[in-house]
C-alpha positions in Angstrom: -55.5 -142.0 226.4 -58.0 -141.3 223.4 -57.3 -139.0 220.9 -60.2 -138.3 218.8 -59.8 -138.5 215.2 -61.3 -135.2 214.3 -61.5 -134.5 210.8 -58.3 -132.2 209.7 -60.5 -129.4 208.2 -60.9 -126.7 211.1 -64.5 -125.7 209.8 -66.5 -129.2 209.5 -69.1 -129.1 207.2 -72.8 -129.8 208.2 -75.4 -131.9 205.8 -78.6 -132.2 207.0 -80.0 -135.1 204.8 -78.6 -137.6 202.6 -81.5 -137.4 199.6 -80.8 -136.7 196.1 -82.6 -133.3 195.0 -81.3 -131.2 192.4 -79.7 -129.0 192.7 -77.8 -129.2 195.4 -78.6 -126.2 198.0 -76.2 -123.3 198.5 -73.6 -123.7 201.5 -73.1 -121.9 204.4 -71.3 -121.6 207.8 -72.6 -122.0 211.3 -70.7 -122.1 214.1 -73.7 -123.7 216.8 -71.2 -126.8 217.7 -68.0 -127.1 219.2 -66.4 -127.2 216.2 -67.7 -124.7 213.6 -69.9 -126.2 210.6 -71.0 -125.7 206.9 -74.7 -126.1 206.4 -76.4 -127.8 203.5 -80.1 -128.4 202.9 -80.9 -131.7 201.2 -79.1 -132.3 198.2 -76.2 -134.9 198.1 -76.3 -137.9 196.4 -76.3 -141.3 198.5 -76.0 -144.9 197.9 -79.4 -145.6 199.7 -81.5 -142.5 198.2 -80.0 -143.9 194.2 -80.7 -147.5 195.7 -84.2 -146.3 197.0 -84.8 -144.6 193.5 -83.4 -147.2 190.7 -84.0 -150.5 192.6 -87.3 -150.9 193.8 -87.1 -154.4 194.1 -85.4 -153.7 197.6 -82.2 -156.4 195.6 -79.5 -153.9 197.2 -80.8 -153.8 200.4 -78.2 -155.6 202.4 -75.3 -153.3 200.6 -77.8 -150.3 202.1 -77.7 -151.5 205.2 -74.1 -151.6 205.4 -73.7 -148.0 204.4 -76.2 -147.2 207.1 -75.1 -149.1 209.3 -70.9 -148.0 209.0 -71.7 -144.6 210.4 -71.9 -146.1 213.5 -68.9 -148.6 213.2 -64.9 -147.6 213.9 -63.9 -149.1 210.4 -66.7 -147.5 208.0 -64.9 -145.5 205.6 -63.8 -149.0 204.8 -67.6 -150.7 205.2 -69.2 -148.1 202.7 -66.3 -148.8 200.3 -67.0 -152.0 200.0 -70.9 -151.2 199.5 -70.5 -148.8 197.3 -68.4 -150.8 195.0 -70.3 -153.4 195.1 -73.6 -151.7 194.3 -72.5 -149.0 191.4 -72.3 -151.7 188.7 -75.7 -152.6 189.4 -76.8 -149.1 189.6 -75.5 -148.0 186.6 -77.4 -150.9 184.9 -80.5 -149.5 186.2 -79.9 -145.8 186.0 -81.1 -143.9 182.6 -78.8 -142.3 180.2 -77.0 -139.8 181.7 -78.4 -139.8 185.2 -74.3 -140.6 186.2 -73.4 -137.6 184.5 -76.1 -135.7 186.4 -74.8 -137.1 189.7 -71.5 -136.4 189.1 -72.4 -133.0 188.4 -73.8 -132.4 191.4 -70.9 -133.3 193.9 -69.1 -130.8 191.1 -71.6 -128.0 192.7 -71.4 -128.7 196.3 -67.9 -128.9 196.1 -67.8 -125.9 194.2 -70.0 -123.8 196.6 -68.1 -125.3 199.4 -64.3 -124.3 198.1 -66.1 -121.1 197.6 -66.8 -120.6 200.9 -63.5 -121.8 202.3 -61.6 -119.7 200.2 -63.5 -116.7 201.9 -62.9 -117.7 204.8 -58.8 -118.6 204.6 -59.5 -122.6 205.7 -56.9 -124.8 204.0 -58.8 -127.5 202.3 -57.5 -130.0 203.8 -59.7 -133.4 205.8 -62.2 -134.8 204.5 -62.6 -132.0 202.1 -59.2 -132.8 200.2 -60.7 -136.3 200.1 -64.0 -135.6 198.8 -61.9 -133.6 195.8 -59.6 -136.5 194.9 -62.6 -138.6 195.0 -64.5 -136.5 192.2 -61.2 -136.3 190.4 -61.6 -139.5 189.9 -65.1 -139.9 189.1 -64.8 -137.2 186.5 -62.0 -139.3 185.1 -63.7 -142.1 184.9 -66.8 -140.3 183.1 -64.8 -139.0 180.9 -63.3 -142.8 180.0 -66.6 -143.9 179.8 -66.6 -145.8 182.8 -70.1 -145.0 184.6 -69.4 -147.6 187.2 -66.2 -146.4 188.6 -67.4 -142.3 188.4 -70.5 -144.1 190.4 -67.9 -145.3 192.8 -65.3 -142.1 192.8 -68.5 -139.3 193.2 -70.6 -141.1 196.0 -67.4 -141.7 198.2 -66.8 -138.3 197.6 -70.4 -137.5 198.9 -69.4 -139.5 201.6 -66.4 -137.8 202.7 -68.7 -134.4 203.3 -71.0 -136.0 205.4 -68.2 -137.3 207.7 -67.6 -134.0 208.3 -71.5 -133.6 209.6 -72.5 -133.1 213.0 -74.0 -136.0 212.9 -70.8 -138.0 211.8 -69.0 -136.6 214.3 -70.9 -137.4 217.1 -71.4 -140.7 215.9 -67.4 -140.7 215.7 -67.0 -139.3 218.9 -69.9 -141.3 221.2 -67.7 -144.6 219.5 -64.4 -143.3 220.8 -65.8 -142.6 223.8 -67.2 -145.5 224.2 -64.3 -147.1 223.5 -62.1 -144.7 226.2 -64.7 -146.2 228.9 -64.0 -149.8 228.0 -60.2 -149.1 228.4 -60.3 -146.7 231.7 -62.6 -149.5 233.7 -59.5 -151.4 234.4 -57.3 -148.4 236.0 -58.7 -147.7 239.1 -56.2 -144.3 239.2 -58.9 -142.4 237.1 -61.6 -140.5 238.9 -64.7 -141.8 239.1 -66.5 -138.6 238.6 -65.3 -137.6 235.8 -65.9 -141.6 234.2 -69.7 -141.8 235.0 -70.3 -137.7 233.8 -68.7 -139.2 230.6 -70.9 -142.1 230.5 -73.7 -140.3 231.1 -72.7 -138.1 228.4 -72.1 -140.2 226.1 -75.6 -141.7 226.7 -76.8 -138.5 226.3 -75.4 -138.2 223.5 -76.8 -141.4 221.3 -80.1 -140.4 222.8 -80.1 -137.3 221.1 -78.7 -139.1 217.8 -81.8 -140.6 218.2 -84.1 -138.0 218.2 -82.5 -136.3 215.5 -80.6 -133.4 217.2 -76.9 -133.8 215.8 -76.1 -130.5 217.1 -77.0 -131.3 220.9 -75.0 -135.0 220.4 -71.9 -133.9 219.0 -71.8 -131.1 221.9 -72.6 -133.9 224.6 -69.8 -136.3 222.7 -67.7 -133.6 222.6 -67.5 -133.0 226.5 -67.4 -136.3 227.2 -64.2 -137.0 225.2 -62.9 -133.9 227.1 -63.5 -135.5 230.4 -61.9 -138.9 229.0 -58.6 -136.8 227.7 -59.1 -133.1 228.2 -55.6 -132.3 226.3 -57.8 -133.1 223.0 -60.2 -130.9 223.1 -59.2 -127.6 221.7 -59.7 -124.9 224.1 -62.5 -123.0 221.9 -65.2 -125.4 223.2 -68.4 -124.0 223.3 -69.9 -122.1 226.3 -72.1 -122.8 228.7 -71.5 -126.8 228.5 -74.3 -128.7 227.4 -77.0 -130.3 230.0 -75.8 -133.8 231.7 -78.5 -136.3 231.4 -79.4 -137.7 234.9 -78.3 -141.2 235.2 
């Protein structure tokens, strides 16, 4: 049965935007989805806002699109990888002196305010988190070398591993292993059929909201319906009163 692959971090951390202001907005807890969330305005740095501000020419488009486009996909930690490696070098060509250093710095703030906040709060750092810290230990390295491309590389993936942690990646997450539950369960006719098409219209409820821009609604719908599909792995501090089944 499915087993979501929820982040390890018990408080998952909520970024509204992927742009590039500076500096990057203070951090702060919510608890509105099922799992409870850290809240940032606009601030981290992104391969498509850098792309959308040093290459005009649209020459790294394709690479955007397959950052954008691995949110959705079941192997795009390893998709945006590949982007992002391929598109620092020619970033970094592009980019003034010193506008790496500034990035960098800026995933050295949010992770900064967001330790900050953990710490308060007694959550191991462990997830996505952990990974996001390794990551910018290695871009600092790599600044420090000299090596603008590979701090390019270590401080966007770091970026990237907060925003997995968004409801927004997590819904995304969920509606895909959902989606993939459904596929599996159609061949055993033992499972109950009302619980299978609540979950299906859940999950469609789900990537409608997506795309109308409520995360918060879509990772609760996602949520339930991964519940339905294996109810042993959803913790038992699900949200109350359960969100509003689209009509099929």
């Amino acid at each position: 049965m499915l087993r979501p692959k929820i982040p390890a971090l018990a408080l998952c951390a909520l970024l509204v935007a992927c742009g590039d202001l500076d500096p990057v907005p203070m951090a702060e807890l919510g608890d509105e989805e099922p799992v409870a969330t850290m809240r940032f305005s606009e601030g981290l740095p992104s391969l498509p806002g850098l792309a959308g501000e040093w290459t005009r020419d649209q020459s790294l488009q394709p690479i955007v699109d397959q950052w954008t486009e691995s949110w959705d996909r079941a192997d795009g930690i390893r998709a945006r990888s590949e982007a992002i490696g391929a598109a620092a070098p020619l970033l970094v060509d592009r980019m003034p002196e010193g506008e790496v250093a500034r990035v960098v710095a800026s995933i050295d703030r949010a992770l900064g305010e967001v330790e900050t906040i953990l710490l308060e709060t007694e959550v191991a750092l462990s997830g996505p988190i952990e990974e996001a810290m390794r990551a910018q230990e290695r871009a600092r390295a790599a600044l420090d070398s000299g090596d603008e491309a590979a701090a390019l590389v270590g401080t966007l993936t770091s970026a990237d591993h907060l925003r997995m942690t968004t409801p927004d990646a997590l819904a995304r997450l969920l509606v895909e292993q959902g989606e993939e539950a459904l596929r599996r369960i159609e061949r055993e006719d033992s499972y109950p059929e009302v619980n299978r098409e609540r979950a299906m219209r859940l999950l469609v409820g789900a990537r409608e909201a997506l795309g109308g821009g409520n995360a918060s609604l879509a990772l609760r719908r996602a949520w339930y319906a991964v519940g339905l599909l294996d109810p042993d792995a959803i913790p038992a501090t699900a949200p109350s009163p359960e969100p509003e089944v689209p009509e099929s």
